[in-house]
Structures are given as C-alpha cells and as structure tokens.
N, C-alpha and C positions, 0 to 999 in steps of 0.2 A: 570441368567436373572430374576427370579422370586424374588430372595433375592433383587435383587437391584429398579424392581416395588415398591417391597410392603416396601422397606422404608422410600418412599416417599408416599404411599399412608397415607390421613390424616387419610379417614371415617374407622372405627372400622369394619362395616359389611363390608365394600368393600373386605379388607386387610383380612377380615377372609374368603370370598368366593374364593381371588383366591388362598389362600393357601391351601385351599379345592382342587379348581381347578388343580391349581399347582400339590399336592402329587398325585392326580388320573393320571393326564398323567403320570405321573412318574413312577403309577401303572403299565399303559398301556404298555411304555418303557418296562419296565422290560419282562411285556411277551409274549412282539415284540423278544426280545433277545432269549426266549426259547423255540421261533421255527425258530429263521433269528439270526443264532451265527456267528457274523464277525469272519473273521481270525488272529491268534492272533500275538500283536502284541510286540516290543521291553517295551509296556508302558504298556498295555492294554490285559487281556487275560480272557476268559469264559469257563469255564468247569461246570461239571455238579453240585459240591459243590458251588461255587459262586452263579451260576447263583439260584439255591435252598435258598440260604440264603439271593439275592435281593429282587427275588418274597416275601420272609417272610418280608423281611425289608421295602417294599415300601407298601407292604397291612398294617401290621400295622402301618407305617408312614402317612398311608389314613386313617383310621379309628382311629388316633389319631387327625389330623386333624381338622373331623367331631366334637368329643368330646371336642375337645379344644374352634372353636366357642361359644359352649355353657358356658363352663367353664371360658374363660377368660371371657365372656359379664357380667358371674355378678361380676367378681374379678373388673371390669370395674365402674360397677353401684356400687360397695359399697367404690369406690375410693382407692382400693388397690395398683390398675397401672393405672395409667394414658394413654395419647393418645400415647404419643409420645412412651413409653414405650411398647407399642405395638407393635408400625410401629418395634422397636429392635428386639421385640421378634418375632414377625411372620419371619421377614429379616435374625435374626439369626436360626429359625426353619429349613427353607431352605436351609442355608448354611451347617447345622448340617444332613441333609438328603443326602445331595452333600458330605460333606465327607466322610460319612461312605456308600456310594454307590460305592465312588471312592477308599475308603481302598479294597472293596471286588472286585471290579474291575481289580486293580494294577497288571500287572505283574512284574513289576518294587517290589524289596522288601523295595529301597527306598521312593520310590513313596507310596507305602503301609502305610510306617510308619508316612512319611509327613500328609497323611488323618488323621490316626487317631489322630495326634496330633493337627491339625487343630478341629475335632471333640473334641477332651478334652478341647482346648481353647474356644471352642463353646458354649461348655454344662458351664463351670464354668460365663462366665458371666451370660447366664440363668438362673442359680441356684440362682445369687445374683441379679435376676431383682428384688426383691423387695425392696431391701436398707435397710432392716432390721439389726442393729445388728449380732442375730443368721445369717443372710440368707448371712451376706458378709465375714461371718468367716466360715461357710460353704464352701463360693467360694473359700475362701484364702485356707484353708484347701486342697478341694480338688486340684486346682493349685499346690501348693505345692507336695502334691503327688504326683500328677498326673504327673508333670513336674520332679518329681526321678524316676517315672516308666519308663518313655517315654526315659526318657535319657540312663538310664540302657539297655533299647531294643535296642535306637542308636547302643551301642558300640556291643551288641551282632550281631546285624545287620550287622556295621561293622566288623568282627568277620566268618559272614558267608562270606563277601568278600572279606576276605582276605585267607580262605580256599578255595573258589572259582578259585581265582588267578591263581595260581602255572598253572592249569590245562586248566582253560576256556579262563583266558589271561584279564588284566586288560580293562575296558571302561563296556558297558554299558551290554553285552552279561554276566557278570562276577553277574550281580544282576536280572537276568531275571528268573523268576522261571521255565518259560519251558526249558530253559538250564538247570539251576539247579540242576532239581530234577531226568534229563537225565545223568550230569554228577557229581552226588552225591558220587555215590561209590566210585572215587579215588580221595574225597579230603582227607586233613591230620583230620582223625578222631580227636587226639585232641584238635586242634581250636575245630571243629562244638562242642566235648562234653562241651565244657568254655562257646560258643557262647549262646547254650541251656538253659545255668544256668542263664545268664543274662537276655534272653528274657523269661526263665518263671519268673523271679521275676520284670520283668521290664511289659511287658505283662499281668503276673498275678496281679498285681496291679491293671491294668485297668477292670478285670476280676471279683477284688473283693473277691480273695481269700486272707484267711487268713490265716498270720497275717498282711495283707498285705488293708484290706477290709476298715482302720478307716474311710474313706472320704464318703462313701457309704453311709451310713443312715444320716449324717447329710446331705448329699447333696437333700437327697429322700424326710428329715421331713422339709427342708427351701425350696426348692425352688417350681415352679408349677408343679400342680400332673401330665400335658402333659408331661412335661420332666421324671420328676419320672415313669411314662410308657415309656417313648424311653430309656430312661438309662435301665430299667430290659428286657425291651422286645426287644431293639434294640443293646444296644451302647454294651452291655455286650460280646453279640454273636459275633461283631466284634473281638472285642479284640480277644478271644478264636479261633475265625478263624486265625486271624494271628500268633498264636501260633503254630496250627495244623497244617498250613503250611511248620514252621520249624521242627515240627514234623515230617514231612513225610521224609528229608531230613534226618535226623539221621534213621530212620530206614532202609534208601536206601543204607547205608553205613554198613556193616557188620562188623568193626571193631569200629564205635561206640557204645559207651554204649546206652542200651536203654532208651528213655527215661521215659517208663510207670512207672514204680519206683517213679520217682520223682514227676509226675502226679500225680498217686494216691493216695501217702500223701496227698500232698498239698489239695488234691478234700478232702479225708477223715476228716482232721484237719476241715478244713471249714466246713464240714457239721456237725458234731458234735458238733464243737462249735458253727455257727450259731442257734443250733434245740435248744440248752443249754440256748442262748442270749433273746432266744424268750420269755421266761417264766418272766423276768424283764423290759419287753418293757411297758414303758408313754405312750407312741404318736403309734398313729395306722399307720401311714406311715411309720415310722422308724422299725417297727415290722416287714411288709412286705417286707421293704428293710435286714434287715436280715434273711427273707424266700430267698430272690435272690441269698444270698452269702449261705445259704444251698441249693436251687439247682444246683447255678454253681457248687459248691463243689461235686455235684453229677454226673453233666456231665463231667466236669474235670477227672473224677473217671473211667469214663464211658470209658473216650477215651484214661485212658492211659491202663487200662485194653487191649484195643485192641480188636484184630477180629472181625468176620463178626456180632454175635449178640450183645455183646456189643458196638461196632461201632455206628450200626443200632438204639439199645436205645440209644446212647448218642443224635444222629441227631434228632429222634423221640424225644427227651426229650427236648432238647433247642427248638422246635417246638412248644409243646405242654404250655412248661412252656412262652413263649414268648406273646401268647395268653392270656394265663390264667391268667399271672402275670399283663398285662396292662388292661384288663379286669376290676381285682380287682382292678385295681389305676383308672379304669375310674368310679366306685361306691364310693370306699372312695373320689375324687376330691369329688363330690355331696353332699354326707354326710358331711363331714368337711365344707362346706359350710352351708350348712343345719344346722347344731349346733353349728356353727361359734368355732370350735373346733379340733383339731384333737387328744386331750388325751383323752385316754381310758378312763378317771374316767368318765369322763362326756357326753360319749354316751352311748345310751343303749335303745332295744325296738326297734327297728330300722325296724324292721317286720310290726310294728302296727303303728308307727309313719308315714315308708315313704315306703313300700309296697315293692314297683318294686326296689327302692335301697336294702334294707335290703335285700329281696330274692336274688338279684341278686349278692350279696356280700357271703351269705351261700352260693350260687351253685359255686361259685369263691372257697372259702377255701374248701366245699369239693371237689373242684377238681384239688387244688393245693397243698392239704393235702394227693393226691393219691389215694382216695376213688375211685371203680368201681363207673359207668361204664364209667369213663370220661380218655380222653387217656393218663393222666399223670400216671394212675393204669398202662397201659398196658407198657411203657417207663418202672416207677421203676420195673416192674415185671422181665422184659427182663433184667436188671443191674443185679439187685440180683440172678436171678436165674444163668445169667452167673460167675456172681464169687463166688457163692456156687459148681457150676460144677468145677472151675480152683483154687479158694484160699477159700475154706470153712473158716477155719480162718479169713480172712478178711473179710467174712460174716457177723460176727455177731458184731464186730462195725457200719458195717455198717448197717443194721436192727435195731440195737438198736437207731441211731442215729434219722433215719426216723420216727420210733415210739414214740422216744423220740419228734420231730417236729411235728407230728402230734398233740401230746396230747394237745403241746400249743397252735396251732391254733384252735383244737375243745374248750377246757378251755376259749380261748380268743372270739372265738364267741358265744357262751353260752350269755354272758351278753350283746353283741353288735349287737345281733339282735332278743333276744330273752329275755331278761331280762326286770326290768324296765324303761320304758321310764324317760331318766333324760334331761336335760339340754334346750335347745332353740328347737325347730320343726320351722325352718321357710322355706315355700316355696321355692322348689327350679325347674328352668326351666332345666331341663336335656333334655341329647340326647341320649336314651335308647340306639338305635340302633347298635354304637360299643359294647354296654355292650351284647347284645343278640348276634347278628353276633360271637363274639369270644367265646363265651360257647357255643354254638350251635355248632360249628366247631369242640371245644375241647369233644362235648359229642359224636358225630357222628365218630370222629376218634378214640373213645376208640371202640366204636361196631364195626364199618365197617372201610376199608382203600384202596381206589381204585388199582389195579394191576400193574397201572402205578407211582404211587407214590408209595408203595414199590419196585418197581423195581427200580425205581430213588435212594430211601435211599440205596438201597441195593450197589449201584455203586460209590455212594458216600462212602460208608463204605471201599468198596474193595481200593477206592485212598486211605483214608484217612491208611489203613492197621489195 
C-alpha cells in the first residue's frame, strides 16, 4: 500500500515523511507480533528466530528511513535524482522492506525464496538509480549474480522437496517448514546433503561470501548509501537466515553429513580474504563493503561451528554488526557528500572539519573493528573463545584474520578522521540521530544485556542447534 502512495506522490518532503511514517508502523507491526504471535500457518509462520530478526530488520528499516530523508534532499538539491526518481526510490524502498519482511515471515520454503528474489530485483534497480556508467554496471553485475545465486537455491529448494516427498507426500504440506523440520529425520539423507551444496552457494552469494562476494562492493561504492546500509545491515541477514533454516534440517537427520564443515570454510576464506582486501581499498564505501563480507564470513563461521555459545555469538554478532555497519554508512552517506567524494585520497581531517561526522565514524570503526567496550568485542570474544575450546587450530586463522582487519581499519582511519584536512568541507544538513541511536545501542550492549534478551538469544541458538 505504501509503495504504491508514494509513487505517485510528486512532493519530495511529502514522499520522504510517509516513508518515515510507513517503516515506523511497520516497526510497530513487528512488535505487535512479539507479544500477539498468530498461529501458524500453510504460508505464514513466527518463531522466536524470525520474529528477533524482524524486530532487527524493521528498527533499522526506521532509522534508515529517517537518515535517507536527509540524505536523498541534498542528492535532490545538487540534481543527482531527480523528482520522479524519487517517487521510484522511496516505492521501491518499500517494496524492498515487504520483501525481506515476508522472506522471514515464509513458512512456505518456496514462498521464502520468492521474497528474496523479489528483494534482489529490488535492490538492483536501486543500486542503478543513478544512471551512471559505473552505477548500471554495478546493477547488471549484481543481477547477474544475483539471478545464478537465486537460481542455484531454486534447484536446491527444489531438492529439499523432493526429499520431502517420498515421506510428507507431494502439495503444499511437502514445503512447509513446520512439517519439515518435524519430519526431517526420515528423508533420503542424500538429496538434503546435494540440496545443502546448492543452497549454500546459491544463498551464499546473496550472503557475500567468498568467492562468491564480486557484486558487493561495487553495488555498496555505486549505488545510495540508504541502500548500502539495508544491503550490510538488512538484506545480508536475510539471506543467512534462509540458509540456517536448511541448516536445521540436515542436522535433524542423523544420517546426513553435517553441514558446519562447509560453513566454516566458506565463513573463514571470506574473512581472511575480505581483512587482506581491505588494505587496497580507493573508495571508503567499497572498503566497508568488504568489512560486511569479513563479518559475514565471521558469522557464517560462527554458525557452522554450532552449539549453545557459539550459536548465541553468531546471533549476537549479526545484531551488533547490523547496527554498527549502517551506522558507519549513515556517516560516510554525509561525509561523501560533504567532500563531494568518496575516495580515500581525498578525504581527510574529518574530526576538525565536520566534528559530529568524523567522531561519529571513529566510534563506528572502533566498534566494528571489535574494540571494547562496544558489543561487537563481546560477539568476537564468545567466537574465538569457543573455537579455541573445540578446534584450537582453527583458532589461529581465525585471530590472525580479525587482527589482520582490524589494523586496516585503524591504518584507514588514522588519515580520515584524523589526518590532514584535504579536499572540499561543504556544509552538510545531517540527521545525527540514526548515527547516535545505533552506537549508543551498540555501546550499551557490549556493558550490559537485559535477561530477557539473553534468554531470547539463548532459544534462538538451541533451534538453530
């Protein structure tokens, strides 16, 4: 309903308040749901991992929102988009918030994959609303990919129901997760282990693991930095949700292979190489978009690991980094404005130049670099110390890799918020408030963590196994 308002709305302000408007109900929705859970249905189902990953997805969908108003009105004023380009982008905003509401929603696993692919066709025209060159090879790029990922999970999808079959009995019961994952144990173990491979490479794509990740950073450095925060803080965690789903499903079966194996790689490769990618990064978007594909790589890691503590960090850690990550893209949107720029050479000073940005971009990398006492410390702590207790070995790539990511981000802010002031300083109308609200969140959850929100991760961890 709101998509189809606001693409007729002409006025810019109008179009940006009810999409304001809009994400906040939507808020609301969500947790209406987490104390009034319908009962589930053939299409439709709530547990306690979804309904945890809406509430994360529709707060920062709010407070992307808010940010965006600000952010498109000067992309507006210096004639980058136009009006009508607008009414698209706010219409498509909308729809992109509806899909990936309704992938986490799905109990249907077709239905699931339907959203997200509607969400990937979403995001790629956004990516190339500017008509630029770079910005439509970007779009194509990720399309492209994006459309072998998607398809790869079809067949895997496919795949699950047809090991479904034999047992649950063809129609709509044969793709229903709460059936599913009831009568997992006596399908044919080898479909699910084939089915596995194709939805993690078909899934992992959309995920951003490597070598799987190319469409990532160009989509992050071309298109607007609202999107670039829903793609690391939103559209990411989808995907990975829908993975974990199939996850749970091989583990229910005792004669499939497991699949934290093939997890782990994939998490470890990606983080390694994205902390490695960082130290070569132009463009300051693109830099943090390879920070995304090192900490999926981490949560990937996280979850195939398993059990109750590592579980618990992977959930705490797609939380924390979700925050954190849109955060830093609601300061750099600013800055890039600000110095009509987004390559490194040519920002710098960024403390003394534009105060509230620049700091507000330091407490962002130290807290997405893992630094105490912001909760992304407390996340990688609980990783590492559980796979020093289970695969010591596997420890120390992974320590090395994180260290290794850290040193590029401190290297890389040294001179962008702290060095000399170079390039343009032109006024810029910011809207602090999402940048403060999600470090504040992210500092308060590394000190303290209420009894009922551990309890929730903790139950979430026990599904996920």
């Amino acid at each position: 309903m709101a998509a189809a308002v606001l693409a007729l709305v002409a006025s810019y302000r109008l179009g940006a308040a009810i999409n304001v408007l809009a994400t906040a109900l939507t808020q609301i929705a969500a947790w209406v749901l987490v104390f009034a859970r319908p009962e589930p249905s053939l299409y439709l189902h709530i547990d306690d991992f979804n309904i945890f990953l809406i509430v994360l997805n529709t707060f920062v969908a709010f407070t992307t929102s808010v940010f965006s108003a600000s952010y498109i009105a000067h992309e507006l004023a210096t004639g980058r988009l136009t009006e009508g380009y607008l009414r698209f982008y706010h219409a498509m905003y909308q729809v992109l918030l509806l899909a990936m509401n309704l992938a986490l929603l799905a109990n249907n696993i077709g239905l699931m994959w339907v959203a997200i692919e509607l969400a990937t066709l979403t995001t790629v025209m956004m990516v190339g609303i500017y008509r630029t060159p770079a910005a439509l090879e970007a779009a194509w790029k990720y399309f492209i990919l994006g459309s072998v990922g998607i398809a790869l999970a079809l067949f895997g999808t496919i795949l699950v129901y047809l090991a479904a079959s034999p047992t649950v009995g063809q129609g709509l019961d044969a793709m229903a997760w709460t059936v599913l994952v009831v009568k997992a144990p006596a399908f044919d173990p080898a479909l699910l282990n084939l089915a596995f491979v194709f939805l993690l490479v078909g899934y992992g794509t959309k995920i951003g693991l490597a070598p799987l990740h190319a469409w990532l950073p160009d989509a992050h450095a071309e298109g607007p930095t609202p999107i670039s925060a829903v793609l690391s803080g939103l559209l990411l965690n989808v995907a990975l949700y829908a993975l974990l789903r199939f996850k749970i499903l091989l583990t229910a079966n005792a004669e499939a292979l497991s699949p934290g194996g093939l997890m782990i790689g994939m998490g470890l490769v990606s983080l390694i190489f994205a902390a490695l990618m960082l130290y070569k990064r132009r463009d300051v978007k693109r830099m943090f978009a390879y920070s995304s594909i090192e900490h999926m790589g981490l949560i990937t890691l996280a979850f195939g690991m398993g059990g109750p503590i590592a579980s618990f960090a992977g959930l705490f850690h797609m939380t924390m980094h979700s925050l954190t990550k849109s955060a830093i893209f609601f300061a750099v949107g600013h800055i890039s404005q600000a110095k009509g720029t987004q390559k490194l050479a040519e920002i710098g000073g960024l403390t003394e130049t534009h105060p509230v940005l620049g700091w507000g971009l330091v407490l962002g990398v130290v807290a997405i670099a893992g630094m105490p006492p912001f909760g992304i410390f407390m996340s990688e702590f609980l990783v590492v110390t559980s796979t020093f207790a289970r695969e010591p070995l596997l420890a120390i790539p992974l320590v090395a890799g994180l260290l290794t990511g850290i040193g590029a981000l401190v290297l890389r802010m040294q001179k962008l918020a702290f060095g000399r002031p170079v390039g343009e300083s032109a006024p810029v109308k910011a809207s602090y408030l999402p940048l403060v609200v999600h470090l504040a969140i992210v500092l308060v959850a590394g000190v303290f963590l209420p009894d009922a929100l551990v309890a929730w991760f903790r139950a979430v961890a026990t599904l996920i196994g």
